[in-house]
DRENPA-3360 file (N, C-alpha, C; in nm, 2 decimals, always signed):
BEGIN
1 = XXXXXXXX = +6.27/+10.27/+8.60/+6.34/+10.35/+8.50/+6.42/+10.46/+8.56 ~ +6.39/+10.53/+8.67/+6.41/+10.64/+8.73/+6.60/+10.60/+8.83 ~ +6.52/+10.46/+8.85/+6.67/+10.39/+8.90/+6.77/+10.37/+8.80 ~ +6.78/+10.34/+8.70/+6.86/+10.34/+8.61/+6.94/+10.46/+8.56 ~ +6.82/+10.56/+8.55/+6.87/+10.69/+8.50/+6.99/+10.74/+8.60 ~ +6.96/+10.70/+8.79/+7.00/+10.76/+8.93/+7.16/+10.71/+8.88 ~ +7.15/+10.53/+8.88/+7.26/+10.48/+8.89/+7.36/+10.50/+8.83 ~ +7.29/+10.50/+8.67/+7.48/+10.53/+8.57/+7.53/+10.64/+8.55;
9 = XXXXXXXX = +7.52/+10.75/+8.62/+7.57/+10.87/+8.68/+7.67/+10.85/+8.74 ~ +7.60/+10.77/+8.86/+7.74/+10.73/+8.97/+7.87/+10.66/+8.94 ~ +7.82/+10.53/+8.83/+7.91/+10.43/+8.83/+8.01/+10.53/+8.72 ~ +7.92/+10.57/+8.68/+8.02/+10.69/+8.60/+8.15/+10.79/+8.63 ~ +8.07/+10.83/+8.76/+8.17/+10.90/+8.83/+8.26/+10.80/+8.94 ~ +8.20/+10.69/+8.99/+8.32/+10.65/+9.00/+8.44/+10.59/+8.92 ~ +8.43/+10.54/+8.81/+8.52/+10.47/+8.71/+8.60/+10.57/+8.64 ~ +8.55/+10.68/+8.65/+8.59/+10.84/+8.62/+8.70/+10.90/+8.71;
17 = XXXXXXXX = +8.67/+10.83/+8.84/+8.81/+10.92/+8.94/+8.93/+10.81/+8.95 ~ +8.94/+10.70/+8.86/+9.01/+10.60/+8.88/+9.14/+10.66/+8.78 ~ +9.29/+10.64/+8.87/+9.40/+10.69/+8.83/+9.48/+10.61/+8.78 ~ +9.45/+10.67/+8.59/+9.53/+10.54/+8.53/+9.70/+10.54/+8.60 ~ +9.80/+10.48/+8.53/+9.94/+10.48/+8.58/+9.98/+10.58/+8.46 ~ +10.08/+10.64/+8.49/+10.17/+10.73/+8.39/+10.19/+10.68/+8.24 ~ +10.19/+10.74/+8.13/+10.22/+10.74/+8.04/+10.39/+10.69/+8.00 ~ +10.42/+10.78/+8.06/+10.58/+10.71/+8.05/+10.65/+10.70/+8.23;
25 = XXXXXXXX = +10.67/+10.55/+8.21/+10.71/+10.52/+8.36/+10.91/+10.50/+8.34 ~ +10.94/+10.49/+8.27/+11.09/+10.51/+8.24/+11.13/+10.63/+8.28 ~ +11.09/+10.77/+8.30/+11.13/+10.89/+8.33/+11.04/+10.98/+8.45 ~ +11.13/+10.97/+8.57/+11.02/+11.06/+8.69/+11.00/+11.15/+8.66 ~ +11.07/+11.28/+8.56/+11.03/+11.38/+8.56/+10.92/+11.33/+8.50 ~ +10.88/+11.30/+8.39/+10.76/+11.27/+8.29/+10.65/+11.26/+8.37 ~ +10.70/+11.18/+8.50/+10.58/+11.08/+8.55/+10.57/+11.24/+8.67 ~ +10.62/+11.29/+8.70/+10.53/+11.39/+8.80/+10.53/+11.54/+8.70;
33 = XXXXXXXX = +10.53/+11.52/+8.60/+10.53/+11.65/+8.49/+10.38/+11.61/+8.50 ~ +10.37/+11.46/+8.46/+10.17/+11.46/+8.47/+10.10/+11.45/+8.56 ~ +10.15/+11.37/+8.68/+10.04/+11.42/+8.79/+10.18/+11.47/+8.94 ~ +10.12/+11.59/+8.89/+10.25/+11.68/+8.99/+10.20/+11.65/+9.12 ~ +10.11/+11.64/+9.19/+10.04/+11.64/+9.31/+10.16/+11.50/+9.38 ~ +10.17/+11.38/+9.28/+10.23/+11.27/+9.36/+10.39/+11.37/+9.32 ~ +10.44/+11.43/+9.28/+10.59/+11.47/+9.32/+10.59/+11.51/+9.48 ~ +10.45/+11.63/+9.51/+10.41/+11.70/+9.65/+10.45/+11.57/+9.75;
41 = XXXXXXXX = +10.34/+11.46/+9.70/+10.33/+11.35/+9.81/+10.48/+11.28/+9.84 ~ +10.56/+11.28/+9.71/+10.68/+11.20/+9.69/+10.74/+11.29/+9.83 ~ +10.77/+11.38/+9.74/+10.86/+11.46/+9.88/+10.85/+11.50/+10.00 ~ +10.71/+11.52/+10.08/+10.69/+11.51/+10.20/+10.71/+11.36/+10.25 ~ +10.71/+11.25/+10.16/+10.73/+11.14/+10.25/+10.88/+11.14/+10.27 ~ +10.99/+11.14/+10.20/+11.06/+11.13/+10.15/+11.17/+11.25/+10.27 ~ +11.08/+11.35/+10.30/+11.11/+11.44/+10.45/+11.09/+11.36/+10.58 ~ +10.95/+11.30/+10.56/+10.93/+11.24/+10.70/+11.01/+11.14/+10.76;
49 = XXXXXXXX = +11.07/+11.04/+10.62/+11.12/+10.93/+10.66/+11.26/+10.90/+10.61 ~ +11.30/+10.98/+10.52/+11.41/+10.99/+10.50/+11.51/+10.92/+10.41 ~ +11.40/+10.84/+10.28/+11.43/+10.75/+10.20/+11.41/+10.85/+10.04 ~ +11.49/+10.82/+9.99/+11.52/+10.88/+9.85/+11.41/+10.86/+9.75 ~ +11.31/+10.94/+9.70/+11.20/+10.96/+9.62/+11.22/+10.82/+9.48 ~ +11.38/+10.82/+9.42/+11.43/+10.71/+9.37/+11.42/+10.60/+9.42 ~ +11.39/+10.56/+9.52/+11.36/+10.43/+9.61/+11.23/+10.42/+9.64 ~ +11.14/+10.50/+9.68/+11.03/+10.48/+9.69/+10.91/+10.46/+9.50;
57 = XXXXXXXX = +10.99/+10.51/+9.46/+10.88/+10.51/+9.30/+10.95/+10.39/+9.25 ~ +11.09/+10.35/+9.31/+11.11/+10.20/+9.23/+11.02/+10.12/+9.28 ~ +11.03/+10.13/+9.39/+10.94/+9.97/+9.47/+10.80/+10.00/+9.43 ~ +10.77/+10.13/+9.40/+10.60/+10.10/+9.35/+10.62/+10.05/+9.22 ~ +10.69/+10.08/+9.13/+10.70/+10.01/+8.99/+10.69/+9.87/+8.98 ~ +10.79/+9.81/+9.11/+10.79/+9.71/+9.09/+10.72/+9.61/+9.14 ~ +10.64/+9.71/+9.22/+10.50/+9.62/+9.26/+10.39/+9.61/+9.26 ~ +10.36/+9.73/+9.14/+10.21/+9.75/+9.09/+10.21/+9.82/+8.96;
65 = XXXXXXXX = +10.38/+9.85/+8.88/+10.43/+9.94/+8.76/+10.29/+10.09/+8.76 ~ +10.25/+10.12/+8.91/+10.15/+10.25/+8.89/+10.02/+10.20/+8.87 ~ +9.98/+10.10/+8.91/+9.81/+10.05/+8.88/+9.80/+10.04/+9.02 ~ +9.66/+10.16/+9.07/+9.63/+10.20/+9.16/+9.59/+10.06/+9.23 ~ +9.47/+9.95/+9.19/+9.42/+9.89/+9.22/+9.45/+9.75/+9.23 ~ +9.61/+9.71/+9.18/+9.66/+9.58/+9.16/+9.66/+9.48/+9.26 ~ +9.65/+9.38/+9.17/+9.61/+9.31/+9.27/+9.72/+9.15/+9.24 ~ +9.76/+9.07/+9.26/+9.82/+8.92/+9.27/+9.72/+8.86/+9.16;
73 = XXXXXXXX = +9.76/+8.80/+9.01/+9.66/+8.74/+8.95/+9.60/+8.59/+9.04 ~ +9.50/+8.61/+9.00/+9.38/+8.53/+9.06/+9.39/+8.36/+9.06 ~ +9.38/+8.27/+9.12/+9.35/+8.11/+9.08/+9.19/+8.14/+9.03 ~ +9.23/+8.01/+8.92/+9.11/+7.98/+8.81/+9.05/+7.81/+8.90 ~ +8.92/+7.78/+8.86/+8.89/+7.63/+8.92/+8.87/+7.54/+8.74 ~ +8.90/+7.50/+8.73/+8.85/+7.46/+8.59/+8.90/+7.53/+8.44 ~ +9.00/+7.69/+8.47/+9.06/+7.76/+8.38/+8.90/+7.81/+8.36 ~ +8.78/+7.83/+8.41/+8.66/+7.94/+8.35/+8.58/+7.97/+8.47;
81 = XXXXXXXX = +8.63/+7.95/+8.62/+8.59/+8.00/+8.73/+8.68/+8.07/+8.79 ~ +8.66/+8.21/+8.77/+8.75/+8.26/+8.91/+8.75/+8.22/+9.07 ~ +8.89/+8.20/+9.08/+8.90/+8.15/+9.22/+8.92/+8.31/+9.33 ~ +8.99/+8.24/+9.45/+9.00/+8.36/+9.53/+9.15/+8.36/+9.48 ~ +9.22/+8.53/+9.55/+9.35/+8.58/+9.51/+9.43/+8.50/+9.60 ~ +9.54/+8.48/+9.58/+9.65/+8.40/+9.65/+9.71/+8.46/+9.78 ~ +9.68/+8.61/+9.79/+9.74/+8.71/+9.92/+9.61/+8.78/+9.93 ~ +9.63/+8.87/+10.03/+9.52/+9.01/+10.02/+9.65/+9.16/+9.99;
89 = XXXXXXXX = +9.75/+9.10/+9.91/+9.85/+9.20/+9.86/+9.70/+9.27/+9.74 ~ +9.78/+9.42/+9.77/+9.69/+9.53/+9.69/+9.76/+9.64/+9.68 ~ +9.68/+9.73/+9.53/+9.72/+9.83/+9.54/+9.82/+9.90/+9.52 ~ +9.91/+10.01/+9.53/+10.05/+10.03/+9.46/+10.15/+9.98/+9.54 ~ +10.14/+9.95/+9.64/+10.27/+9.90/+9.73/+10.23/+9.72/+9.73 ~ +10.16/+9.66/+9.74/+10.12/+9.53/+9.73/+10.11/+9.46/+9.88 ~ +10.07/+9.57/+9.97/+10.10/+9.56/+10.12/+9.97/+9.46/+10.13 ~ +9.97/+9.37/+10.21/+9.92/+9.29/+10.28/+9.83/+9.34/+10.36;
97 = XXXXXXXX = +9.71/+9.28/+10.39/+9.60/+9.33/+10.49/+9.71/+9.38/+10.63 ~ +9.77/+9.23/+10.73/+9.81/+9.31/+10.84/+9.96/+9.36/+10.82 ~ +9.98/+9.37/+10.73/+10.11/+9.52/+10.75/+10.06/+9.59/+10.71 ~ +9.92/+9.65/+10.64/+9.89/+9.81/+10.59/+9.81/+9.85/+10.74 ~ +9.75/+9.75/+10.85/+9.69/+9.77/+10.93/+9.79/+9.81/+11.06 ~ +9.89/+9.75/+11.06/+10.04/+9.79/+11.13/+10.05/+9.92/+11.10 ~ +10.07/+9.96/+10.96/+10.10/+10.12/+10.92/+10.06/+10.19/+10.97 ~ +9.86/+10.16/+11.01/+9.77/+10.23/+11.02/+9.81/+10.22/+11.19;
105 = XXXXXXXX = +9.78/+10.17/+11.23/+9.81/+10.15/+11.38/+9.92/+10.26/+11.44 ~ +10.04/+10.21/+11.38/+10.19/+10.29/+11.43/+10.19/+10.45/+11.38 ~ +10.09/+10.48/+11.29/+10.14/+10.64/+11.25/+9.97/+10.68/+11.28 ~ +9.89/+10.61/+11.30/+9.76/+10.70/+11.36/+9.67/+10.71/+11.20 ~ +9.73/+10.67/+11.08/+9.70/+10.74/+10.98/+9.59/+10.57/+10.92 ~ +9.46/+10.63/+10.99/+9.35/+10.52/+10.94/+9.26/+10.55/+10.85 ~ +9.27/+10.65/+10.79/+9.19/+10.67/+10.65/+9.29/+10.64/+10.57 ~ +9.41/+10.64/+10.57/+9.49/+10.57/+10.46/+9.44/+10.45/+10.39;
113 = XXXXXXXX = +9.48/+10.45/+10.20/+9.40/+10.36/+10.17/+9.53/+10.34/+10.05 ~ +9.53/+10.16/+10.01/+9.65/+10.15/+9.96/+9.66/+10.17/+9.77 ~ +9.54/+10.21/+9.75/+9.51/+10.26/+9.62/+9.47/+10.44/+9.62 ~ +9.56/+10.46/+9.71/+9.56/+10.61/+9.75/+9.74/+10.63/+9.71 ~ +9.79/+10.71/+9.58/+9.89/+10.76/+9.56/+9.98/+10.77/+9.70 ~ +9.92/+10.89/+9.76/+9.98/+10.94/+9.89/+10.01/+10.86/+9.97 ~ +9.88/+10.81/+10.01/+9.93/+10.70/+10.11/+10.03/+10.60/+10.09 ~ +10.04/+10.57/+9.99/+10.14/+10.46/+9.92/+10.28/+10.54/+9.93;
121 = XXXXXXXX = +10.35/+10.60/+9.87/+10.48/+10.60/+9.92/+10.50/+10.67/+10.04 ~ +10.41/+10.72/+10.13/+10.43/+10.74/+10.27/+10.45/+10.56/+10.33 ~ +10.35/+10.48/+10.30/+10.40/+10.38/+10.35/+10.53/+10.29/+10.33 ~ +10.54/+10.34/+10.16/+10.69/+10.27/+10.12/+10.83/+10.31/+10.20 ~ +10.83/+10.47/+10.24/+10.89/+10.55/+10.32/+10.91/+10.52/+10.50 ~ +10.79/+10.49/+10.55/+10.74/+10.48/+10.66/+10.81/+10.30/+10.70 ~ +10.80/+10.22/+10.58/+10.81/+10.05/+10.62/+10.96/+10.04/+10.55 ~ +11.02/+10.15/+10.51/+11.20/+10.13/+10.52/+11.24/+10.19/+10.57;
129 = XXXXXXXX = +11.19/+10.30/+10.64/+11.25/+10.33/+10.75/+11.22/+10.24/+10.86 ~ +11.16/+10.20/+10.91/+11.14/+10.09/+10.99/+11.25/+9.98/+10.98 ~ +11.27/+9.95/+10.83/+11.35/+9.83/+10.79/+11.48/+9.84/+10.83 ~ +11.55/+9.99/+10.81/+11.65/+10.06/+10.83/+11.71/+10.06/+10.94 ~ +11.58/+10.05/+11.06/+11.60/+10.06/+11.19/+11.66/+9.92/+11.27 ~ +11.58/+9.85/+11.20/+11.60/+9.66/+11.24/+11.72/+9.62/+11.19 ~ +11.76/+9.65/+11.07/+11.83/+9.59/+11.03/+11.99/+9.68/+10.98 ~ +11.93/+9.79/+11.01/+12.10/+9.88/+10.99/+12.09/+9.93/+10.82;
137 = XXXXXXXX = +12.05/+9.85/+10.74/+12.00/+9.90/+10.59/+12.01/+10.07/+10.57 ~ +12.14/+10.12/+10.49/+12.10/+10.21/+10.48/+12.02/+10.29/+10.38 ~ +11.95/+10.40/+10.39/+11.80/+10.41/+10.32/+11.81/+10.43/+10.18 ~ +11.91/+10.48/+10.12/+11.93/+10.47/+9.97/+11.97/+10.33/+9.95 ~ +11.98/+10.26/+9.99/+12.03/+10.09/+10.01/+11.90/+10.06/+9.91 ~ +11.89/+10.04/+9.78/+11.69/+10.02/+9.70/+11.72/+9.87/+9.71 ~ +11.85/+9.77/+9.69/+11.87/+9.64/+9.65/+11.84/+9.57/+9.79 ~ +11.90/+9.64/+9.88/+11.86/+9.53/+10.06/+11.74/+9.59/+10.06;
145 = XXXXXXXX = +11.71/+9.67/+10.07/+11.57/+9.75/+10.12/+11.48/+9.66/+10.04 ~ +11.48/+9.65/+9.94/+11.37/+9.53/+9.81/+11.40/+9.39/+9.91 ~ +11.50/+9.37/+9.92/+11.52/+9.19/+9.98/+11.45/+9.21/+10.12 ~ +11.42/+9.26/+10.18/+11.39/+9.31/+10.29/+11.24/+9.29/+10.29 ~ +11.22/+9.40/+10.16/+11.09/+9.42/+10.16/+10.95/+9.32/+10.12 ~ +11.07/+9.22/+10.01/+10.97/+9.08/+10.05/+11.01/+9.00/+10.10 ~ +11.09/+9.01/+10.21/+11.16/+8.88/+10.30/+11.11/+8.92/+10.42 ~ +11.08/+9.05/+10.45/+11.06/+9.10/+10.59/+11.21/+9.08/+10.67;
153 = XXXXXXXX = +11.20/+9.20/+10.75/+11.36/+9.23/+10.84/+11.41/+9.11/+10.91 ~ +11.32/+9.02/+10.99/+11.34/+8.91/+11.02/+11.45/+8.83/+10.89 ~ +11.36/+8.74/+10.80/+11.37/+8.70/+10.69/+11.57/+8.74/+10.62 ~ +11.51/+8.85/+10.64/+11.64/+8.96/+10.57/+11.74/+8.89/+10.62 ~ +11.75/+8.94/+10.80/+11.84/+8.91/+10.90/+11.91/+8.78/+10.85 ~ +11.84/+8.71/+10.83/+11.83/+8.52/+10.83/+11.93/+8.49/+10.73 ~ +11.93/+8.61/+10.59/+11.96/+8.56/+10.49/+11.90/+8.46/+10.41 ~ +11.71/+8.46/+10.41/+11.66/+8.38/+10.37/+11.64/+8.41/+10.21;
161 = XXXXXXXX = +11.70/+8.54/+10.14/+11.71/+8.56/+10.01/+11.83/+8.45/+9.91 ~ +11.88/+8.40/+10.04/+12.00/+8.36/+9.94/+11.98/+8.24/+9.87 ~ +11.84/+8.19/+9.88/+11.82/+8.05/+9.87/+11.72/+8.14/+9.73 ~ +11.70/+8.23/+9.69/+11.64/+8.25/+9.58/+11.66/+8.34/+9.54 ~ +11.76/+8.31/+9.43/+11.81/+8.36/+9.32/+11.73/+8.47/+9.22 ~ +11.61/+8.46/+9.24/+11.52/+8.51/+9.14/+11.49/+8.65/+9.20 ~ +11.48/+8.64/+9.32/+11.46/+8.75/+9.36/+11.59/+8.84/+9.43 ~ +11.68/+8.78/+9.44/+11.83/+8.91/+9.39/+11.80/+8.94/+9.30;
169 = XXXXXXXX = +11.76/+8.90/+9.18/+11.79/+8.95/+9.03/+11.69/+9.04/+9.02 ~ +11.56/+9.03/+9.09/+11.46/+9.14/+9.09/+11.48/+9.24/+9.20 ~ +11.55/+9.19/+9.28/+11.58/+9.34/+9.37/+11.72/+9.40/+9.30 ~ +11.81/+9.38/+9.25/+11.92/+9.40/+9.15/+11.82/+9.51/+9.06 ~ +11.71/+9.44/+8.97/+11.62/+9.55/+8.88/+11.60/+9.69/+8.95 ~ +11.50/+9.67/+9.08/+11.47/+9.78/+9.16/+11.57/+9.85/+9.16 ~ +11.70/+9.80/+9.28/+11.83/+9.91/+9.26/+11.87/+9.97/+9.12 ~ +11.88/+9.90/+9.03/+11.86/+10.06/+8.93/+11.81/+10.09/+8.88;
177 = XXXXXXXX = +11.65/+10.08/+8.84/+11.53/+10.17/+8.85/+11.58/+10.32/+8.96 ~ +11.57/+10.26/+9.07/+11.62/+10.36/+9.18/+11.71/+10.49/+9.14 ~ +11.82/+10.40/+9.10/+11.92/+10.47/+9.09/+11.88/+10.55/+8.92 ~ +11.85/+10.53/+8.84/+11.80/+10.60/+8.77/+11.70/+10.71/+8.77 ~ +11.59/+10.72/+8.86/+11.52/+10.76/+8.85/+11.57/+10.90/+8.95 ~ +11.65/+10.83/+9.06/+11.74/+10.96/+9.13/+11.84/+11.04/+9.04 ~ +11.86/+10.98/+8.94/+11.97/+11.05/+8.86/+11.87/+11.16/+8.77 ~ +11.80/+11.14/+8.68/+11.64/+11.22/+8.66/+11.65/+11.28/+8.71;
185 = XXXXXXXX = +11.59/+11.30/+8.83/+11.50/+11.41/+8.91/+11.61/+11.50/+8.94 ~ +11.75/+11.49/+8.98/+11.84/+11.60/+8.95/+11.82/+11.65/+8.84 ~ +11.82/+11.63/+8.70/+11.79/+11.74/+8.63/+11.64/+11.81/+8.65 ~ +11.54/+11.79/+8.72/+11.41/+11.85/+8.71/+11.33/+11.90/+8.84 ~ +11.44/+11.83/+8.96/+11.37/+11.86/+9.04/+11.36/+12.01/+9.13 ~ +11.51/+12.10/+9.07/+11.44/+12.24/+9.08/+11.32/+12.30/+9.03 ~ +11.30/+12.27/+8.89/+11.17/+12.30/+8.82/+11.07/+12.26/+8.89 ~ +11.06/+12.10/+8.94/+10.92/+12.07/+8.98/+10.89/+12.17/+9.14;
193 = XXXXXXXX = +10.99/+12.22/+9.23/+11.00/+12.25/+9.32/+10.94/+12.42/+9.27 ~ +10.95/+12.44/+9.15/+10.92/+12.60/+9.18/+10.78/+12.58/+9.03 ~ +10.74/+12.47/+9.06/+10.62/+12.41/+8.89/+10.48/+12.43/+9.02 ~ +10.48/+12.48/+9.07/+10.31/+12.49/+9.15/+10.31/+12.65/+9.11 ~ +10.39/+12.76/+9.13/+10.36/+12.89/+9.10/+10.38/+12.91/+8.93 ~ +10.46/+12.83/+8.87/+10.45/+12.84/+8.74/+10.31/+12.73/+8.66 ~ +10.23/+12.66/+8.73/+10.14/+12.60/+8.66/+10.03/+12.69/+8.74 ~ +10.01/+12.77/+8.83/+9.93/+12.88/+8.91/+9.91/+12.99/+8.76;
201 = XXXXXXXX = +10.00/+13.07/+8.75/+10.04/+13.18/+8.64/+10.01/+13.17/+8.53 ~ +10.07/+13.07/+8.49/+10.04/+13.00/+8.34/+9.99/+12.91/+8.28 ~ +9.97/+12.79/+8.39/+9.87/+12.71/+8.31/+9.92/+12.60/+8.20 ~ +10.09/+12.61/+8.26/+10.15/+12.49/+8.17/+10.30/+12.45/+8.25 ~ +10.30/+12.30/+8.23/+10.41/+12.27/+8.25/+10.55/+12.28/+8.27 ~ +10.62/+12.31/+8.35/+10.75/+12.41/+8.32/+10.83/+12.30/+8.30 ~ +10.79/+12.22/+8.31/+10.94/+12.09/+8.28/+10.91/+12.05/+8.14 ~ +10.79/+12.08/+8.10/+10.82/+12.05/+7.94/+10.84/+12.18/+7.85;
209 = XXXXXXXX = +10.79/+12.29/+7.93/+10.84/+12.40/+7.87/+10.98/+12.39/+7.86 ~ +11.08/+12.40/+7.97/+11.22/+12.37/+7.97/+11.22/+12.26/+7.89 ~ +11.20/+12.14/+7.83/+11.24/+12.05/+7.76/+11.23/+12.10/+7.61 ~ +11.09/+12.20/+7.58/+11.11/+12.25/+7.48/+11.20/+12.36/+7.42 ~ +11.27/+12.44/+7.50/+11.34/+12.52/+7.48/+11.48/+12.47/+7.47 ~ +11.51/+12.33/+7.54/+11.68/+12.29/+7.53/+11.64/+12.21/+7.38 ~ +11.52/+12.17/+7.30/+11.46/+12.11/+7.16/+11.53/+12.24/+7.08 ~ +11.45/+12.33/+7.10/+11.44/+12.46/+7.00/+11.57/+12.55/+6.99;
217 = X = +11.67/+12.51/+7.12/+11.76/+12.59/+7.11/+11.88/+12.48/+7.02;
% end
């Protein structure tokens, strides 16, 4: 009995620290008005590596739309047995066991985990700049940077995107997701830049405060 009582505490708190995706994923300000911490993360990666915060939040959209834990849907044996997953892609970037292990390797950074916000667009950041380097791609480039990114720089080089059509059309999406979401964050991203001493003070949102005042006025 005593085990029971120990256990659903825990499972509680773990299912409890689990980070749904944003409410509204069409608007970056919206989406770091609610968890401001990943704007923090957005933009030190975004310093380190030198890829546009609009480029790094497209490619997670478009490869996990913000579900910490995502995963490649599963094969079925019979349509009522789950089978095993098709990749070991995970998480918000959809990185592969050995390229998240490469990450981990080349930047030192081995507690990194790919259902870790932070760590995830540092890696997005970290694996186009890389891409940038091989292949000349420049870093607001979101459309080659995507072809790249599931062709790999090799791949890229090769021009082995040209044989599938489906996926221009999905890195075409990314590029302007991208491009949108850079266009956004110019209207907000003074506010979020000075929204840590105004959510310290007051205890509320300055970007929706400002959105209610351009309402009311």
């Amino acid at each position: 009995m005593f085990k029971h009582i120990t256990v659903f505490p825990i499972l509680l708190l773990l299912f409890g620290c689990a980070t749904a995706p944003p409410q509204n994923v069409e608007n970056v300000c919206d989406i770091f008005d609610e968890y401001y911490d990943w704007y923090s993360a957005a933009k030190q990666a975004e310093k380190n590596h030198g890829v546009p915060i609009g480029v790094t939040l497209a490619f997670i959209h478009q490869e996990s739309r913000f579900v910490e834990d995502a995963r490649p849907p599963r094969e079925w044996f019979l349509w009522i047995f789950p089978g095993s997953y098709p990749s070991s892609a995970y998480g918000y970037t959809q990185a592969l066991n050995g390229t998240w292990y490469e990450y981990q390797k080349k930047t030192g950074q081995w507690s990194a985990d790919r259902d870790d916000f932070v760590d995830a667009v540092d890696f997005i950041g970290w694996y186009n700049s890389q891409t940038s380097k091989r292949t000349g791609i420049r870093k607001h480039d979101a459309y080659r940077l995507y072809l790249a990114y599931h062709e790999g720089a090799g791949g890229y080089l090769k021009g082995s995107y040209n044989k599938k059509p489906w996926l221009i059309d999905v890195s075409r999406k990314v590029e302007r997701r991208a491009n949108m979401y850079n266009q956004q964050l110019l209207e907000c991203r003074d506010t979020l830049d000075s929204g840590w001493l105004w959510r310290t003070m007051f205890g509320e949102s300055r970007v929706n405060q400002d959105k209610n005042q351009r309402f009311s006025g």
